[in-house]
Predicted model as a PDB file, atoms N, CA, C, CB and O in Angstrom, pLDDT in the B-factor column:
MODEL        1                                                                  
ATOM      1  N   UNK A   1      87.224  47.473 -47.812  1.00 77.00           N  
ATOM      2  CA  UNK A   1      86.897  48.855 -47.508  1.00 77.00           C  
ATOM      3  C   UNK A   1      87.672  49.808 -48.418  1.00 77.00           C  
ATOM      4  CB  UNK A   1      87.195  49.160 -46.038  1.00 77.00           C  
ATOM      5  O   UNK A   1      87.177  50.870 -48.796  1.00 77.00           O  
ATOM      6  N   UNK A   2      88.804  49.434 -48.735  1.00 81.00           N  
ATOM      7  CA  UNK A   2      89.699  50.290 -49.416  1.00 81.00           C  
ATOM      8  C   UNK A   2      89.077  50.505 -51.013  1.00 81.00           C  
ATOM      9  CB  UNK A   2      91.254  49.580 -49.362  1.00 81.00           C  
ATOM     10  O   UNK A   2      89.067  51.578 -51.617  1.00 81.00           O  
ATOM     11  N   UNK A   3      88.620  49.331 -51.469  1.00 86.00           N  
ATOM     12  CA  UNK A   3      87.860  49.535 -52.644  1.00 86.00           C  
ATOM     13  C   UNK A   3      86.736  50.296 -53.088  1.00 86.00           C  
ATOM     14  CB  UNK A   3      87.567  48.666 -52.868  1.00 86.00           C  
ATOM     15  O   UNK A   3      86.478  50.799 -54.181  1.00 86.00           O  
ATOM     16  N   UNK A   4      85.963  50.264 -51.716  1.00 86.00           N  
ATOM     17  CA  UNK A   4      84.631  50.617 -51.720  1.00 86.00           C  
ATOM     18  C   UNK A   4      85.574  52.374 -51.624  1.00 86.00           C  
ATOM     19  CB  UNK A   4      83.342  49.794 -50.216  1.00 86.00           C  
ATOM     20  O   UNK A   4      85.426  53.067 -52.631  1.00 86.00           O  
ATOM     21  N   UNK A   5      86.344  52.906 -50.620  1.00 83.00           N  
ATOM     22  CA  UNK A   5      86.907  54.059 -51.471  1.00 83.00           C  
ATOM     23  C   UNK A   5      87.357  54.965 -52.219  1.00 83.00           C  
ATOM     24  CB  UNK A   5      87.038  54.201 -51.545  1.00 83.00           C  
ATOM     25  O   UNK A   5      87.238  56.185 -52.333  1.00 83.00           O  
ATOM     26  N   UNK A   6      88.186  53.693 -52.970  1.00 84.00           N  
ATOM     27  CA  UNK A   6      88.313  54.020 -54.706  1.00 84.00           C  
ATOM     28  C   UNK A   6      86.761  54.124 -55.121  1.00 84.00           C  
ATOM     29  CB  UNK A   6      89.198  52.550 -55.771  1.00 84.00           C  
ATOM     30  O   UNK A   6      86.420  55.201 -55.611  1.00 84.00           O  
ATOM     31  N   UNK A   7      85.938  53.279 -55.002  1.00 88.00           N  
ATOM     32  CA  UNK A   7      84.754  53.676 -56.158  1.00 88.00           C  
ATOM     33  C   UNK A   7      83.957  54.803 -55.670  1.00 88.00           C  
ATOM     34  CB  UNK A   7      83.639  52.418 -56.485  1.00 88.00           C  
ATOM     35  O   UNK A   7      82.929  55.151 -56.250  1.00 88.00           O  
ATOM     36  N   UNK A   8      84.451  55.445 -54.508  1.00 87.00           N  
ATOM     37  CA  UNK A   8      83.423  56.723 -54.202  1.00 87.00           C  
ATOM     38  C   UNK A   8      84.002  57.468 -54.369  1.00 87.00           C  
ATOM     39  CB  UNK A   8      82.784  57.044 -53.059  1.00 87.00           C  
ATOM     40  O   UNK A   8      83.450  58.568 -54.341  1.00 87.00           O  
ATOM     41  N   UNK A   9      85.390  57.435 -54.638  1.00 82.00           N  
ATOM     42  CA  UNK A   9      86.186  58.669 -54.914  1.00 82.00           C  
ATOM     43  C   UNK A   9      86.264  58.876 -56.442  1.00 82.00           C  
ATOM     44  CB  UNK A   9      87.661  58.560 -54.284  1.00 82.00           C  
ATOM     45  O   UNK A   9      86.385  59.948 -57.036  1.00 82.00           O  
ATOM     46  N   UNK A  10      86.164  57.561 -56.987  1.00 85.00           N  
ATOM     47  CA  UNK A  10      85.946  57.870 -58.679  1.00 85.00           C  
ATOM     48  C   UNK A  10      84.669  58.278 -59.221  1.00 85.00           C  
ATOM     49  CB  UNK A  10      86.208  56.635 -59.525  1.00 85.00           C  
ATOM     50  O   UNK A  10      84.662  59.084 -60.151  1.00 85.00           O  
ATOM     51  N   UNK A  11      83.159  57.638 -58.566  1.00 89.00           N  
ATOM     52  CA  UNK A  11      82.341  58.354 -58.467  1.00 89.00           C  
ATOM     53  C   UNK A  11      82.329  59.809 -58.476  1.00 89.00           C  
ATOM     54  CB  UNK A  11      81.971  57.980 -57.716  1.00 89.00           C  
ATOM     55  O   UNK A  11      81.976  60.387 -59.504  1.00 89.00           O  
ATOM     56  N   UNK A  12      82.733  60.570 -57.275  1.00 86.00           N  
ATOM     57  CA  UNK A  12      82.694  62.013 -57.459  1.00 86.00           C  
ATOM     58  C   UNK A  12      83.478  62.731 -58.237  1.00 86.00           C  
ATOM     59  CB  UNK A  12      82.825  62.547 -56.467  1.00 86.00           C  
ATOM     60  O   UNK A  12      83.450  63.907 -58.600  1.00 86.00           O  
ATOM     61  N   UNK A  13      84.242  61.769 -58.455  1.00 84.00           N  
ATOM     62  CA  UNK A  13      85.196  62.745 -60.402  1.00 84.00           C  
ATOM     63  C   UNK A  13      84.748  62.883 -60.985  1.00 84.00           C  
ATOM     64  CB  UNK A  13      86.156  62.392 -61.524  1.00 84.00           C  
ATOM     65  O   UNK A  13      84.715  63.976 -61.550  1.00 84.00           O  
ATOM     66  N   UNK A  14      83.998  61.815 -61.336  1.00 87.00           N  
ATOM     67  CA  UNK A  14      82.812  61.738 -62.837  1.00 87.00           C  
ATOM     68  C   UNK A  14      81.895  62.575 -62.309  1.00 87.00           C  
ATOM     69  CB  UNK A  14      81.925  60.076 -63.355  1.00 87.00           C  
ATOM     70  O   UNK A  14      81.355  63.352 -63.096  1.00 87.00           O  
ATOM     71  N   UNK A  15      81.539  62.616 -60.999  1.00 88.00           N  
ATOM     72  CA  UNK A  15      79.783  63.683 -60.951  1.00 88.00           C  
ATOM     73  C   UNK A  15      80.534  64.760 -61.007  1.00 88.00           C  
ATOM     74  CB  UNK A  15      78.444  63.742 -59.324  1.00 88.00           C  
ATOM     75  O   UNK A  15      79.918  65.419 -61.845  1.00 88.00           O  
ATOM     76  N   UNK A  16      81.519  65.452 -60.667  1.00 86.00           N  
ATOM     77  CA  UNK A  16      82.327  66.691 -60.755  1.00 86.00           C  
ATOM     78  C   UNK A  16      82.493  66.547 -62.275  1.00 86.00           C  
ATOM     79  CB  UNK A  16      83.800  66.766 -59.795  1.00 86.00           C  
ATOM     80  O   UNK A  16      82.062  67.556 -62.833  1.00 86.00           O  
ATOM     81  N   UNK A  17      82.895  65.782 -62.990  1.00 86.00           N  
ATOM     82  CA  UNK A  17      83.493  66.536 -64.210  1.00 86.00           C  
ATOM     83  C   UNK A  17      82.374  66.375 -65.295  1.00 86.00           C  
ATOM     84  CB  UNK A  17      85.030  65.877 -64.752  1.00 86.00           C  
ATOM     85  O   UNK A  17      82.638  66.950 -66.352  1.00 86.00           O  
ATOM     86  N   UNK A  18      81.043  65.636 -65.242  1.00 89.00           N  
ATOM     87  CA  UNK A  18      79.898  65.625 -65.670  1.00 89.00           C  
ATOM     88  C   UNK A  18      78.961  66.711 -65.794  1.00 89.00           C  
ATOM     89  CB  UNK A  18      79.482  64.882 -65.115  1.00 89.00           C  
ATOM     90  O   UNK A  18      78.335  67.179 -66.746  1.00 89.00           O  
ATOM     91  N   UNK A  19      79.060  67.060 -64.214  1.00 87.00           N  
ATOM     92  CA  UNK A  19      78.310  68.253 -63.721  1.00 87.00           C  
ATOM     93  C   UNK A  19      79.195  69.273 -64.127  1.00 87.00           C  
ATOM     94  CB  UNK A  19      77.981  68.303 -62.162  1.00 87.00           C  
ATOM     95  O   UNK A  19      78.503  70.273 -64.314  1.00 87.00           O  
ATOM     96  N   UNK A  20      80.498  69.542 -64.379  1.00 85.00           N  
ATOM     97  CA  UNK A  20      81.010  70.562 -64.915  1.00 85.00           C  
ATOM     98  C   UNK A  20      80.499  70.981 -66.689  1.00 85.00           C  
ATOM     99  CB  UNK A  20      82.500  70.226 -64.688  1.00 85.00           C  
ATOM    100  O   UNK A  20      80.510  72.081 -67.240  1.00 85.00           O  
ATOM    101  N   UNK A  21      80.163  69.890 -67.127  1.00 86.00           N  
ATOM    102  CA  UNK A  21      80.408  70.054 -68.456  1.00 86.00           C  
ATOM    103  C   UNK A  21      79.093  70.333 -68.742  1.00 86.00           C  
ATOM    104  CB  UNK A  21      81.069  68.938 -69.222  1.00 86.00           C  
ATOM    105  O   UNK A  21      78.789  71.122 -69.637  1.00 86.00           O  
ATOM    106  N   UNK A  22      78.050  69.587 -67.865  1.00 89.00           N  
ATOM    107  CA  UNK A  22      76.597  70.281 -68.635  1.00 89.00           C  
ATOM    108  C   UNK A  22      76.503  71.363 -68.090  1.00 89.00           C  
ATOM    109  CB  UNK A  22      75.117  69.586 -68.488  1.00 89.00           C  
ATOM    110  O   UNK A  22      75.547  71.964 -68.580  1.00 89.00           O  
ATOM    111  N   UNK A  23      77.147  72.109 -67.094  1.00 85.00           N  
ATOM    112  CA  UNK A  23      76.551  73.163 -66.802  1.00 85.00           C  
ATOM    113  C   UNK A  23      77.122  74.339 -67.784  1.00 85.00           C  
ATOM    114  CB  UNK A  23      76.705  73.371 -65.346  1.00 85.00           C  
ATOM    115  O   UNK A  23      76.334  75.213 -68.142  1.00 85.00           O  
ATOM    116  N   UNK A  24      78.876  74.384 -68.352  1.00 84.00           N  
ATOM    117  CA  UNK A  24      78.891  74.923 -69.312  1.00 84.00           C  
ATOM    118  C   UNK A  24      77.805  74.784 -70.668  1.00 84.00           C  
ATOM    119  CB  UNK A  24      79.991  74.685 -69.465  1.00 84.00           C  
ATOM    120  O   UNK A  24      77.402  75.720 -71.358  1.00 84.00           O  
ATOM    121  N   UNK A  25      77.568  73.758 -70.774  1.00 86.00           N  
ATOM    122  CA  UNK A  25      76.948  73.605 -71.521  1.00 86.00           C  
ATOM    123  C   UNK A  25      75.264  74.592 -71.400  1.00 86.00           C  
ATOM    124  CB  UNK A  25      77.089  72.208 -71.503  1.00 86.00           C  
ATOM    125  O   UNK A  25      74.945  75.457 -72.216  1.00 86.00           O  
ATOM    126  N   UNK A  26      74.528  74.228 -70.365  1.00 88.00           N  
ATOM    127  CA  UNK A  26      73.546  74.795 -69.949  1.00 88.00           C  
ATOM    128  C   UNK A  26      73.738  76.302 -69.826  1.00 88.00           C  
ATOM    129  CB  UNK A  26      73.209  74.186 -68.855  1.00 88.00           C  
ATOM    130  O   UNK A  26      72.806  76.898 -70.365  1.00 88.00           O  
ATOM    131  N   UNK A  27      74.711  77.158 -69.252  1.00 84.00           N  
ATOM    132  CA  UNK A  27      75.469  78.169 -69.201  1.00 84.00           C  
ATOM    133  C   UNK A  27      75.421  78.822 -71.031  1.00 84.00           C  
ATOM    134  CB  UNK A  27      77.024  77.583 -68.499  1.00 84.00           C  
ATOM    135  O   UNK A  27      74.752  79.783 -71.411  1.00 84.00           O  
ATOM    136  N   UNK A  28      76.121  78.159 -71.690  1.00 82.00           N  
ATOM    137  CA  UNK A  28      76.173  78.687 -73.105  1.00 82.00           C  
ATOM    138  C   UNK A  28      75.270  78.820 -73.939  1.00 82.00           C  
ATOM    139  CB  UNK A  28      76.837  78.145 -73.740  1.00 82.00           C  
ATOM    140  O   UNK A  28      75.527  79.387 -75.001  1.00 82.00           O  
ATOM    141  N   UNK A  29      73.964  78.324 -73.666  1.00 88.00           N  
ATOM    142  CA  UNK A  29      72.454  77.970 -74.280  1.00 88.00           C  
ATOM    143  C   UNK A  29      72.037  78.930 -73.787  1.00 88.00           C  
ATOM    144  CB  UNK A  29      71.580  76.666 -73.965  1.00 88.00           C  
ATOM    145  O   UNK A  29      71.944  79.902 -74.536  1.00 88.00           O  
ATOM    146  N   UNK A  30      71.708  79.060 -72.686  1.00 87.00           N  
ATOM    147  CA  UNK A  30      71.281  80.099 -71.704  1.00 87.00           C  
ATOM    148  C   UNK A  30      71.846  81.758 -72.435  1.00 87.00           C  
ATOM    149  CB  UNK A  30      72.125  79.650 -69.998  1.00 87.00           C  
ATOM    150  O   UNK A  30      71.153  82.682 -72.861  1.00 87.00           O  
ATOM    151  N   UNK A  31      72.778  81.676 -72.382  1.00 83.00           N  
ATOM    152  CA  UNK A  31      73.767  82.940 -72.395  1.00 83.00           C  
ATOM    153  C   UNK A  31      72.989  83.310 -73.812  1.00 83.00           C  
ATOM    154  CB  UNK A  31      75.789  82.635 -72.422  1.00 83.00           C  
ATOM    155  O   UNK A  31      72.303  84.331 -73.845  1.00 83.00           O  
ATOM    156  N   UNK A  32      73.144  82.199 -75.351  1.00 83.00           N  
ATOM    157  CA  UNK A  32      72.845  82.906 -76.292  1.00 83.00           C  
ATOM    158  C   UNK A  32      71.465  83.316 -76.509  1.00 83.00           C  
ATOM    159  CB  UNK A  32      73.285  82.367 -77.206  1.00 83.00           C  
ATOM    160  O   UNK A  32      71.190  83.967 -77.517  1.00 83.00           O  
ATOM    161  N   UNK A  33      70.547  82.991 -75.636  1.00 86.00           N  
ATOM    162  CA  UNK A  33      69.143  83.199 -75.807  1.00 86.00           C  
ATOM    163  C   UNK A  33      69.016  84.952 -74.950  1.00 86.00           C  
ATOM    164  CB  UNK A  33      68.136  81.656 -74.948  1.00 86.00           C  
ATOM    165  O   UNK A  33      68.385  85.894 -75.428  1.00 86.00           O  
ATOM    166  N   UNK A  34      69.733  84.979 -73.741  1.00 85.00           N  
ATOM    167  CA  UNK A  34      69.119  86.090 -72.998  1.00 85.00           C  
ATOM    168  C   UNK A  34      69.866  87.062 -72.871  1.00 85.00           C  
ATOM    169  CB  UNK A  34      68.705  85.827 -71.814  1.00 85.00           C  
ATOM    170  O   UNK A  34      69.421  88.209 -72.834  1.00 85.00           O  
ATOM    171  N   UNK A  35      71.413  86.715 -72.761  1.00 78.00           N  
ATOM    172  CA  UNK A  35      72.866  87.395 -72.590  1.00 78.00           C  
ATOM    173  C   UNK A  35      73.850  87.557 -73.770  1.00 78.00           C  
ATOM    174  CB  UNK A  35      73.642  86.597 -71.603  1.00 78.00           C  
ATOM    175  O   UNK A  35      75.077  87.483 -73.831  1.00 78.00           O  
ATOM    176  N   UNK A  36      72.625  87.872 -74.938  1.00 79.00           N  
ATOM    177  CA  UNK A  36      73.871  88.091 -75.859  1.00 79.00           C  
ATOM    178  C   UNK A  36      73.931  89.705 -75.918  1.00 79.00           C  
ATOM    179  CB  UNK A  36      73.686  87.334 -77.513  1.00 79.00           C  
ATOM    180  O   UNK A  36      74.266  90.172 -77.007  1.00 79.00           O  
ATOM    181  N   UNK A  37      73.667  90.542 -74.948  1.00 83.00           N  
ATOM    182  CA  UNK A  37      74.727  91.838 -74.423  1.00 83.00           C  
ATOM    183  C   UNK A  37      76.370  91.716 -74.186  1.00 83.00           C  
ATOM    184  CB  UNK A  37      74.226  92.282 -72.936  1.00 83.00           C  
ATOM    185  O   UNK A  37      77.286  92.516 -74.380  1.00 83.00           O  
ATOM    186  N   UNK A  38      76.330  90.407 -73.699  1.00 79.00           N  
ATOM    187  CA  UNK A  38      77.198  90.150 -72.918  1.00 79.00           C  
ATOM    188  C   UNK A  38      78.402  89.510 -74.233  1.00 79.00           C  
ATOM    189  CB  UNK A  38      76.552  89.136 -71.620  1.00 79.00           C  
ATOM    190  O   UNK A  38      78.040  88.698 -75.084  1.00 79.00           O  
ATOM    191  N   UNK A  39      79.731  90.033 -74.160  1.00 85.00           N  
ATOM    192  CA  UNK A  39      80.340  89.800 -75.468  1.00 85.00           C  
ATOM    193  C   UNK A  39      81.006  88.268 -74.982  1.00 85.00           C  
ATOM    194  CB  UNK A  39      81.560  91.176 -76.021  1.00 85.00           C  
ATOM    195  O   UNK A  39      80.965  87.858 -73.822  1.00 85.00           O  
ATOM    196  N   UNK A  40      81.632  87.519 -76.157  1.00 81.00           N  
ATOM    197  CA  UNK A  40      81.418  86.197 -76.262  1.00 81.00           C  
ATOM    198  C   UNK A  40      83.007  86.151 -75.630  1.00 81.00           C  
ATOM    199  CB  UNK A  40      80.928  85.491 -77.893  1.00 81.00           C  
ATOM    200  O   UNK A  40      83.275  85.119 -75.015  1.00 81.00           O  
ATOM    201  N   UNK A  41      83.864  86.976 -75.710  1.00 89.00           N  
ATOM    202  CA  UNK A  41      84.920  86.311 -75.071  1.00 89.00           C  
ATOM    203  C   UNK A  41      84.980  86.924 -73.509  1.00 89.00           C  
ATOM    204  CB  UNK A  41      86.321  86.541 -75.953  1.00 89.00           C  
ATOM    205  O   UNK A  41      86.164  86.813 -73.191  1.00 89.00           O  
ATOM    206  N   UNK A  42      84.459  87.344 -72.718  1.00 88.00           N  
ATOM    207  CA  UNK A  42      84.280  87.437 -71.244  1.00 88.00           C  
ATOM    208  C   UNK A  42      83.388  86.426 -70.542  1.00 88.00           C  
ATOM    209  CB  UNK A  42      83.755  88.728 -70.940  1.00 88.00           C  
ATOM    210  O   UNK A  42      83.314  86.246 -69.327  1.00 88.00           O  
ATOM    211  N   UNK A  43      82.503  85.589 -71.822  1.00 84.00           N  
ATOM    212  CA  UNK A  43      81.686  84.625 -71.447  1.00 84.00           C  
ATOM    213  C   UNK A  43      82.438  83.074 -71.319  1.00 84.00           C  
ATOM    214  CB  UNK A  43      80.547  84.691 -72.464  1.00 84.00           C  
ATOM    215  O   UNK A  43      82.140  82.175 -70.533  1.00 84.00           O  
ATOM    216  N   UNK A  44      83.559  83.083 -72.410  1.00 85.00           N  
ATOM    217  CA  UNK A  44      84.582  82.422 -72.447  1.00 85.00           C  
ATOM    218  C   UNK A  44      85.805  82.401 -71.336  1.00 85.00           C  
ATOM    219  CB  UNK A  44      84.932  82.747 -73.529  1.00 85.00           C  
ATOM    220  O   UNK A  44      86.418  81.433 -70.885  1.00 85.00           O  
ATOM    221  N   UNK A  45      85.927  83.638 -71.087  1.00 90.00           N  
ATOM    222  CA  UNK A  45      86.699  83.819 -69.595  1.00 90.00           C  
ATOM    223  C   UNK A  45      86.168  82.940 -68.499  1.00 90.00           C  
ATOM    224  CB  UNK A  45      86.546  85.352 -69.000  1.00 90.00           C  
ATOM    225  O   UNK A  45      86.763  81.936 -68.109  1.00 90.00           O  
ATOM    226  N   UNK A  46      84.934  83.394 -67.983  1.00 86.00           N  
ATOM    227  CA  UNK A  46      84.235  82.894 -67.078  1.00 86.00           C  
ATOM    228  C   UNK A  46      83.646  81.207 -67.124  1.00 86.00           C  
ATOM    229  CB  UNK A  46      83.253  83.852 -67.053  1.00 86.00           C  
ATOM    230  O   UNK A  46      83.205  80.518 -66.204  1.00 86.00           O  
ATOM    231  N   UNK A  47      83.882  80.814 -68.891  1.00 86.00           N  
ATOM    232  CA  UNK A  47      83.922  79.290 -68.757  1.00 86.00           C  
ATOM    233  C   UNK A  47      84.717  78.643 -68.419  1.00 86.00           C  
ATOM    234  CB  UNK A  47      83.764  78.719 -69.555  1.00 86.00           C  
ATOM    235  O   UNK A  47      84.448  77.518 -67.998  1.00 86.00           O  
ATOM    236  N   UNK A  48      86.471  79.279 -68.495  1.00 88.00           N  
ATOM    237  CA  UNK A  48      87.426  79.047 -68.621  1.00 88.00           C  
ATOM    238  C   UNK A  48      87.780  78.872 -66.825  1.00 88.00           C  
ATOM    239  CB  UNK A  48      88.031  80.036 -69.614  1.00 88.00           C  
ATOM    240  O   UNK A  48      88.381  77.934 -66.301  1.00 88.00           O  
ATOM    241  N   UNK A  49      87.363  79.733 -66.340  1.00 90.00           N  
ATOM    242  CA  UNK A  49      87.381  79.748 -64.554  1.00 90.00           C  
ATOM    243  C   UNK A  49      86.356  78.696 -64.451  1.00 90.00           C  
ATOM    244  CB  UNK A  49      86.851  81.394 -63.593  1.00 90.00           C  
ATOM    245  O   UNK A  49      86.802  77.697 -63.887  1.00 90.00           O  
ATOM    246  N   UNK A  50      85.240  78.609 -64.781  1.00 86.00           N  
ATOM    247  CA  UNK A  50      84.538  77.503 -64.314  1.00 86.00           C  
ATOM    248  C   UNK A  50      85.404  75.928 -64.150  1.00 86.00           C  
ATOM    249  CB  UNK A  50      83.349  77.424 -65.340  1.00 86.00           C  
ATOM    250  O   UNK A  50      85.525  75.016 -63.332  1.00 86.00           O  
ATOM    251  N   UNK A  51      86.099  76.500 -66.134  1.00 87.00           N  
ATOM    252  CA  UNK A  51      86.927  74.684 -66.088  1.00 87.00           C  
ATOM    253  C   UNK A  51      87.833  74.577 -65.361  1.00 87.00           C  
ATOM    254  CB  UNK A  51      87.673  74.036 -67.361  1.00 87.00           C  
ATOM    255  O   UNK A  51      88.002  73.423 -64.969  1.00 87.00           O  
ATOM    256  N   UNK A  52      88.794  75.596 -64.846  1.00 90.00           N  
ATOM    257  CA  UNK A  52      89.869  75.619 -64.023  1.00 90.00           C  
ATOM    258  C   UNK A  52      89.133  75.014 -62.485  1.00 90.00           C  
ATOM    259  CB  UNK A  52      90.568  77.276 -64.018  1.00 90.00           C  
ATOM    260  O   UNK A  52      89.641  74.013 -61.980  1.00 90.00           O  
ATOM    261  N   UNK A  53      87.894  75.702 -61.782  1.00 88.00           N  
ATOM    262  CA  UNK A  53      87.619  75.628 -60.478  1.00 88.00           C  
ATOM    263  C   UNK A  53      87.457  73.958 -60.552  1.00 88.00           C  
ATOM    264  CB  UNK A  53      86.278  76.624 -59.959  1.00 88.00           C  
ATOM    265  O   UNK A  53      87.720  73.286 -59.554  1.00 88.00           O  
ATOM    266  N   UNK A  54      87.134  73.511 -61.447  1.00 86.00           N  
ATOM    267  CA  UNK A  54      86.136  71.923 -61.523  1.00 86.00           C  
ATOM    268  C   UNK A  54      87.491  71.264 -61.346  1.00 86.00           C  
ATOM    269  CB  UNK A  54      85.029  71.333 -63.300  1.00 86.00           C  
ATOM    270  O   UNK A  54      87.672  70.570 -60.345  1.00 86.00           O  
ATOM    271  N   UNK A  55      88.365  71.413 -62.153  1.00 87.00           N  
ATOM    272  CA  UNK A  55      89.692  70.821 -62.262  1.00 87.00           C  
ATOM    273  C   UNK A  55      90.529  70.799 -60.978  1.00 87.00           C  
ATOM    274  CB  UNK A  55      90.438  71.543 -63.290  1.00 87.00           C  
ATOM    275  O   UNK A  55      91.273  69.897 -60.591  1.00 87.00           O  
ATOM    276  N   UNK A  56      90.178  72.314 -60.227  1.00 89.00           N  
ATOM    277  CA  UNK A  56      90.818  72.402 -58.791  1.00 89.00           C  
ATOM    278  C   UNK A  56      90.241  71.187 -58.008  1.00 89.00           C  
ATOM    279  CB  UNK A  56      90.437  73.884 -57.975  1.00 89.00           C  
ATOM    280  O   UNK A  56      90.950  70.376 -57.412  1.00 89.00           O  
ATOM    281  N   UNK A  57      88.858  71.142 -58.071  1.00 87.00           N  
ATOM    282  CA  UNK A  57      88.076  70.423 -56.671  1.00 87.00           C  
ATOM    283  C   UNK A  57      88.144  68.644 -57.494  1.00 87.00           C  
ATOM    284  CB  UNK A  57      85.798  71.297 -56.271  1.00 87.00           C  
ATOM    285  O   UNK A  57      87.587  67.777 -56.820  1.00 87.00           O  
ATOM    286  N   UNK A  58      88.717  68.218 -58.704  1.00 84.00           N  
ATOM    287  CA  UNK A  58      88.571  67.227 -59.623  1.00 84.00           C  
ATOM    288  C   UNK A  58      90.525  66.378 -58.517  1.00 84.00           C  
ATOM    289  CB  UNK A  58      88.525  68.076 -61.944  1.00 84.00           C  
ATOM    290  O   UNK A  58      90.986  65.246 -58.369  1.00 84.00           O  
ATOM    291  N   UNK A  59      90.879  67.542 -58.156  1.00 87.00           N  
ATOM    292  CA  UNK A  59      92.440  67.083 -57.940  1.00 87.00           C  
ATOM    293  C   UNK A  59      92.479  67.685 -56.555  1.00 87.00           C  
ATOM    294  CB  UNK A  59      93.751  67.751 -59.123  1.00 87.00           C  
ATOM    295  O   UNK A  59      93.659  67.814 -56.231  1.00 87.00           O  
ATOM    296  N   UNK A  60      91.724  68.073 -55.685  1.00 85.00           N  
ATOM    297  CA  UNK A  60      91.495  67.862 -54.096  1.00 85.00           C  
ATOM    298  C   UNK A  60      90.790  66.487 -53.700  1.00 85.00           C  
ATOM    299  CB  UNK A  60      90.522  69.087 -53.503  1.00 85.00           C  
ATOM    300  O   UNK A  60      91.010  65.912 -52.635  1.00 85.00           O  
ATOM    301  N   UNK A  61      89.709  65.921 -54.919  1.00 82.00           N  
ATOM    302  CA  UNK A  61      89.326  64.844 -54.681  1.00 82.00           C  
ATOM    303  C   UNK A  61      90.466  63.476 -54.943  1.00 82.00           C  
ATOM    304  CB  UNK A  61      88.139  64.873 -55.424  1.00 82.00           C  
ATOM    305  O   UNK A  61      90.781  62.612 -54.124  1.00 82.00           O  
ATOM    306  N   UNK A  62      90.696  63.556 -55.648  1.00 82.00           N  
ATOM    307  CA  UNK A  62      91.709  62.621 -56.214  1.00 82.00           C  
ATOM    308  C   UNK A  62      92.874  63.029 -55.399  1.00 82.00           C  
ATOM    309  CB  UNK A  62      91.964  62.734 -57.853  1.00 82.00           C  
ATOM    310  O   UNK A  62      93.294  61.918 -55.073  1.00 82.00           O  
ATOM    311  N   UNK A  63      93.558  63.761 -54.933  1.00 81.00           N  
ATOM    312  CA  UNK A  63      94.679  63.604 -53.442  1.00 81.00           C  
ATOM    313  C   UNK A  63      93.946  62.979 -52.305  1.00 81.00           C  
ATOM    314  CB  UNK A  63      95.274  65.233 -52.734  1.00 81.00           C  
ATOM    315  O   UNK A  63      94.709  62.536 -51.446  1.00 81.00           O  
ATOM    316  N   UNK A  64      92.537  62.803 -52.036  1.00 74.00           N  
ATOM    317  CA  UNK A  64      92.322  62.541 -50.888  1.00 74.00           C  
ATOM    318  C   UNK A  64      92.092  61.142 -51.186  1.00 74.00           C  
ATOM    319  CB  UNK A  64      91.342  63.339 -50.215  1.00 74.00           C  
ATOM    320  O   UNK A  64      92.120  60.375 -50.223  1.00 74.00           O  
ATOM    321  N   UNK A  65      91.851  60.622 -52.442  1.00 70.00           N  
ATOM    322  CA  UNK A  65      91.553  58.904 -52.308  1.00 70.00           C  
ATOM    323  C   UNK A  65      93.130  58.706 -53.053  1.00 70.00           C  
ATOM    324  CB  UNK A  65      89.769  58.042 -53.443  1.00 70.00           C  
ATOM    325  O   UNK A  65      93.575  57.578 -53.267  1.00 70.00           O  
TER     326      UNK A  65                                                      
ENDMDL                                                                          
END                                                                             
């Protein structure tokens, strides 16, 4: 049982830090097609909080397994 924990808890690191990265990714594609009003280093801010939040919930998961 304890194993089968580790692999669901490493599981959701990788879908957390996977899903973090395409969505910057998706986010920055996006941005230069419709939001280039929007200047490039406040867009960078707000990636930068994205990577921080992923990293928060990346190390609430990983304390709990």
């Amino acid at each position: 049982m304890e194993y089968l924990l580790k692999f669901i808890g490493t599981l959701s690191i990788l879908l957390v830090f996977f899903g973090s990265v395409y969505n910057l990714y998706a986010a920055e594609k996006y941005a230069k097609k419709h939001l280039s009003f929007i200047p490039k280093i406040l867009r960078y801010i707000a990636y930068g909080i994205g990577i921080f939040c992923s990293g928060y919930v990346i190390s609430l998961i990983s304390n709990n397994f």
